[in-house]
C-alpha positions in Angstrom: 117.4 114.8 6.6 114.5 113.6 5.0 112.1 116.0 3.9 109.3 113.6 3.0 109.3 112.6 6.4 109.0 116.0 7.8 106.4 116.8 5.6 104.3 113.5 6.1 104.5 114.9 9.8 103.4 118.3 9.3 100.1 116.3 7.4 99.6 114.4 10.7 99.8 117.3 12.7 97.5 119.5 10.6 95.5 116.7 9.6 94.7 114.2 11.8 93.6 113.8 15.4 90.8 115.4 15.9 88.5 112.9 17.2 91.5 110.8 19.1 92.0 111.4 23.2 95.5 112.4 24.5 97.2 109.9 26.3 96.9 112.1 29.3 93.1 110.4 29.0 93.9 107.1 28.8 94.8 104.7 31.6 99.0 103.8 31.7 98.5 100.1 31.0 101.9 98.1 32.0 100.1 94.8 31.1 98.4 91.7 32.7 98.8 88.0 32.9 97.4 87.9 29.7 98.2 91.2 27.6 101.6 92.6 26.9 101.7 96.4 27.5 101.0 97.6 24.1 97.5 95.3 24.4 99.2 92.1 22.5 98.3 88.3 24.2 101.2 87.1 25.6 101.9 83.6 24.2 99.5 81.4 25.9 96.6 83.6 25.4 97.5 84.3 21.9 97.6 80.8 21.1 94.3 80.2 21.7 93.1 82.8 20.2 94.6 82.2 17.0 93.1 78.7 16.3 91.4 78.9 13.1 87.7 77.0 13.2 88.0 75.6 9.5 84.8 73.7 9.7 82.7 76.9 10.9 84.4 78.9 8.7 84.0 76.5 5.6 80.0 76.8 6.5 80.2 80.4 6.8 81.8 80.7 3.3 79.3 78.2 1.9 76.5 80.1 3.5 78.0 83.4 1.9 78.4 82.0 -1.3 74.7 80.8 -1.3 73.4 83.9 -0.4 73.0 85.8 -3.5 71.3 83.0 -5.3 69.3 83.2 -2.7 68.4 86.9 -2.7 68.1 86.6 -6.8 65.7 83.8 -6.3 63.0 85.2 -3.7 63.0 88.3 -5.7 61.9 86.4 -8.4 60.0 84.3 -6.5 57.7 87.0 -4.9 57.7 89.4 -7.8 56.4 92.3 -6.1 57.6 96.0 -6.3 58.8 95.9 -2.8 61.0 93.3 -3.0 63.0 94.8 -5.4 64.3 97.6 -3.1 64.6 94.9 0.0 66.9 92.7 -2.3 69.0 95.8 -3.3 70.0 96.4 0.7 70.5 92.3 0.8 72.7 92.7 -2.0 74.4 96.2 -0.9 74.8 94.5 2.3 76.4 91.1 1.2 78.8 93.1 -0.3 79.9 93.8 3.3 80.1 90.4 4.2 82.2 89.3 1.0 84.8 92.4 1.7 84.9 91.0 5.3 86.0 87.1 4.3 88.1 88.6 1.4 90.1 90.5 4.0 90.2 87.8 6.4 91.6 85.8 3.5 94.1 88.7 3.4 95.6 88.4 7.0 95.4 84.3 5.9 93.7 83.6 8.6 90.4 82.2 6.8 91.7 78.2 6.9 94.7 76.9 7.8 95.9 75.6 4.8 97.2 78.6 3.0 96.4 77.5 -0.3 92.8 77.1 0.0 92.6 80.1 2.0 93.9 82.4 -1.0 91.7 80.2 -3.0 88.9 81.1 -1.3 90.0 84.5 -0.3 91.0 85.8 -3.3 89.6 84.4 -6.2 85.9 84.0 -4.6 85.4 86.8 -2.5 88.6 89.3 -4.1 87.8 88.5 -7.6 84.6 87.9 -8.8 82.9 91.3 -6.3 86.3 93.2 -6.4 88.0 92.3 -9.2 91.5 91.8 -7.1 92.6 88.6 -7.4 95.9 89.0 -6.3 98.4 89.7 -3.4 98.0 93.6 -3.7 95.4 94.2 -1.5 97.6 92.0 0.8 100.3 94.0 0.5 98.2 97.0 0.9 96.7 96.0 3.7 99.8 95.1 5.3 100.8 98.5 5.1 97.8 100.2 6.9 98.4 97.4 9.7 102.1 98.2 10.3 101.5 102.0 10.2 98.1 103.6 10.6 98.0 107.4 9.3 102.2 106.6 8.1 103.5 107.9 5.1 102.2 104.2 3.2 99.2 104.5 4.3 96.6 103.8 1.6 93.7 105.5 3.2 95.1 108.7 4.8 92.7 111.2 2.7 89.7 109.3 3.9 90.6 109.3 7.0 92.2 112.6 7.8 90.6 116.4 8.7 87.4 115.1 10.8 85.4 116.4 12.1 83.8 118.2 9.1 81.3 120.2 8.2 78.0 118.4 7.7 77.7 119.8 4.0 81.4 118.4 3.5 80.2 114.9 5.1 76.3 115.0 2.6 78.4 116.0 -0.3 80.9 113.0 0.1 77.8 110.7 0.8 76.1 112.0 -2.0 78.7 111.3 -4.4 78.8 107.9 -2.8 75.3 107.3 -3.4 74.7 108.4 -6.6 77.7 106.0 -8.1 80.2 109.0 -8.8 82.5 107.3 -5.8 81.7 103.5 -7.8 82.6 104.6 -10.8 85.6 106.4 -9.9 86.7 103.2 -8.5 86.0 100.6 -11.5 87.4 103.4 -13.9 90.7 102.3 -13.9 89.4 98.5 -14.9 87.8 100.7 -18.1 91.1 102.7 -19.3 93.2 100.0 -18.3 92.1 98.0 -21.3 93.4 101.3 -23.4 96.8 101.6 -21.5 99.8 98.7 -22.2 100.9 96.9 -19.2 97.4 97.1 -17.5 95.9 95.1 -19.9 95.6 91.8 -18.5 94.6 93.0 -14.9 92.0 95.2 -16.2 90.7 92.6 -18.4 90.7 90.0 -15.1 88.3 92.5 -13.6 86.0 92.3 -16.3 86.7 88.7 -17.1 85.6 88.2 -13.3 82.5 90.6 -14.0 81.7 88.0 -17.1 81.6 85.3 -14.8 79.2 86.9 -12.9 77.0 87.9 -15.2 77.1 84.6 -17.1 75.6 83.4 -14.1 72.5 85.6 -13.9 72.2 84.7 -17.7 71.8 81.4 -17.0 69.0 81.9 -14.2 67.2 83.6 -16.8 67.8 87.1 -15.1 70.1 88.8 -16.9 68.5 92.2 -16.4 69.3 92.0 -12.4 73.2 91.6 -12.7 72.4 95.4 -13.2 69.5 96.2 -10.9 70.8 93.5 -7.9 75.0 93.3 -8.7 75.8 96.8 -10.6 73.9 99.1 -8.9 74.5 98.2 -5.1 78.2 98.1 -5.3 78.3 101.2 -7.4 76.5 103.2 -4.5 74.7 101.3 -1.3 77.9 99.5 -0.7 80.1 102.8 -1.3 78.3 104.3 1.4 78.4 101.8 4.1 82.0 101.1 3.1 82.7 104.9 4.1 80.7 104.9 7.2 82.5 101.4 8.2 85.6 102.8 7.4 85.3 106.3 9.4 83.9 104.1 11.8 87.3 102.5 12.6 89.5 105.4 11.8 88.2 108.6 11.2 89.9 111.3 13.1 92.3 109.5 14.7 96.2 109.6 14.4 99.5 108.4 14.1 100.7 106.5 17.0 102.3 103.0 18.2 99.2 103.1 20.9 96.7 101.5 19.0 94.1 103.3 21.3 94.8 106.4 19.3 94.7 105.1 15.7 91.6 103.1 16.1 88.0 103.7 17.8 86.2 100.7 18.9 81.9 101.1 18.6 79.4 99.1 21.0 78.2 96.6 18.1 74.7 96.0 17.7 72.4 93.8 15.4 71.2 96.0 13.0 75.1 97.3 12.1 76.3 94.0 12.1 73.5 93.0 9.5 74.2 95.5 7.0 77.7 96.3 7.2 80.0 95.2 9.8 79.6 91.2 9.5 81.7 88.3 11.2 83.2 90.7 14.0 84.7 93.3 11.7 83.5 95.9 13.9 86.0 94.8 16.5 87.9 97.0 15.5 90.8 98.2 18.1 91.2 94.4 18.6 91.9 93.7 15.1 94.7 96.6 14.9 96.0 95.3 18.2 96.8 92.1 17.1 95.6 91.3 13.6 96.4 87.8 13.7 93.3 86.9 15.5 90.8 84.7 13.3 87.4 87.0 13.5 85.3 84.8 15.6 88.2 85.2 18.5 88.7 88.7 18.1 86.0 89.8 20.9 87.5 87.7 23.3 90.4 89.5 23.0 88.5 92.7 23.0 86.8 91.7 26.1 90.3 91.1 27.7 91.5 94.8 26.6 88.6 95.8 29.0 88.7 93.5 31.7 92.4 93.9 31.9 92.2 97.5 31.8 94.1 98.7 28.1 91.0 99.9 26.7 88.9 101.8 29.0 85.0 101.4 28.6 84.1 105.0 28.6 86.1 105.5 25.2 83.6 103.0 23.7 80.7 105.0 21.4 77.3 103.6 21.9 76.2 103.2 18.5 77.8 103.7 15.3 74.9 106.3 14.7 75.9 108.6 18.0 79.5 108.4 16.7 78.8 109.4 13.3 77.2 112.3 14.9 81.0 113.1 15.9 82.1 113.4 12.6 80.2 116.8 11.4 80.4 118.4 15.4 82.9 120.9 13.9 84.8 122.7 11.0 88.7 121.0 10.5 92.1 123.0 9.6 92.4 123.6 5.8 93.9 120.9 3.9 97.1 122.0 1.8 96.1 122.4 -2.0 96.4 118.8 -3.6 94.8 116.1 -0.8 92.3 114.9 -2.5 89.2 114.0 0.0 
């Protein structure tokens, strides 16, 4: 018998679920002309919607790319007080955007030709903001696809025990705003250099920071790599990361049914501007078939409606009335040693 097993279980049943309906709430779906029952396009429909638009998506990486110069130059440009701040939230949120292609570039399904999408992918958008620019996140990635809240799931402890108490949910936000969170995420690149056999990947995260701040040097701005780079991925983009990310998962459980593992939000302008770019907050879609290029996946999401898989009045509003859901109530007591 295996004991991990069991006790990976006993985590998802004291852990998990606590925003997620039964099934008993959900309608039995048997499938359409165009779904499969678990919510998958049959083959016609799922051909189309996995045509990958290089040309638009060669213009949105160009137009990504651009954007911090951009940003750096009208802040220099203007050269007032406010437009310090306003850059920082540009910045924060372009963050967003680059963590959005860099996964699309994950699930290859950036260009068609797989070499310039891991090009692209990887080295631009995984590298030089992330400092990953390898298959790991990939790999990673592919885990938390094949089996939300399962034993490999690299995110369970930031998902699980919600809803929380609204201290529990400031003090985590806190931390993510003041940089504690950012730091505790580029520490490894810092005692990696110290440790043998982490060498060279630590030093490709710095390497990729070098790059980055040659750059700036060589605009004559050096200071902002800190004030417009640093500083809003070591806390604005920490905190919209965790909101995104609670956003898609938080409180919801292990299950083949997708419905249960993944909430889907009524996007709006303002989230999709500052962190859930390019269709990202499609969410359910994109866990029931992640093979859909991001510009397609609402069209699949409007087919999980009109075909009757995902029922409308699961959707939340806004992503502010669902975050609302996450601090309603006090959770079970984690077992000593998950780390939240």
């Amino acid at each position: 018998m295996d004991t991990d097993a069991i006790d990976h279980d006993e985590l998802v049943a004291r852990l998990t679920g606590g925003l997620a309906p039964s099934l008993d709430e959900l309608p039995q779906f048997t499938g359409s002309d165009r779904l499969r029952p678990d919510g998958r396009p049959r083959p016609e429909f799922r051909a189309e919607l996995r045509r990958i638009p290089n040309l638009r998506n060669a213009i949105t990486v160009a137009s990504a790319v651009a954007q911090p110069f951009v940003i750096v130059w009208a802040t220099v440009a203007v050269d007032r007080w406010w437009a310090y701040p306003l850059a920082f939230v540009a910045m924060g949120s372009w963050f967003a955007k680059a963590f959005t292609l860099f996964h699309e570039g994950a699930h290859r399904l950036l260009f068609s030709s797989r070499r310039v999408n891991d090009l692209v992918g990887q080295w631009i958008f995984g590298w030089l903001p992330f400092g990953d620019g390898t298959d790991t996140y990939r790999l990673v990635h592919t885990a938390h696809h094949r089996d939300e809240f399962g034993p490999k799931e690299p995110d369970f402890a930031l998902y699980a025990r919600y809803p929380i108490p609204r201290d529990s949910m400031r003090r985590k936000l806190t931390r993510d705003a003041l940089g504690v969170s950012g730091y505790k995420n580029i520490r490894p690149a810092i005692v990696g250099l110290l440790r043998p056999g982490y060498r060279w990947r630590a030093a490709k995260v710095w390497l990729g920071q070098a790059v980055v701040f040659g750059l700036f040097l060589v605009f004559g701005v050096p200071w902002l790599y800190v004030a417009l780079w640093l500083a809003p991925w070591l806390t604005y983009w920490r905190v919209v990361n965790r909101l995104r990310s609670l956003a898609e998962h938080g409180g919801m459980t292990r299950s083949p049914d997708r419905r249960l593992t993944t909430h889907h939000i009524r996007p709006s302008i303002i989230p999709r501007v500052l962190f859930t770019p390019y269709n990202v907050g499609y969410h359910l879609a994109h866990h029931v078939d992640s093979g859909i290029p991001m510009w397609n996946v609402p069209k699949l999401h409007r087919a999980l409606e009109e075909d009757g898989y995902w029922p409308t009045d699961r959707t939340h509003p806004s992503y502010r009335s669902f975050w609302r859901t996450l601090v309603q109530s006090a959770p079970q007591d984690a077992p000593a040693g998950l780390s939240l």
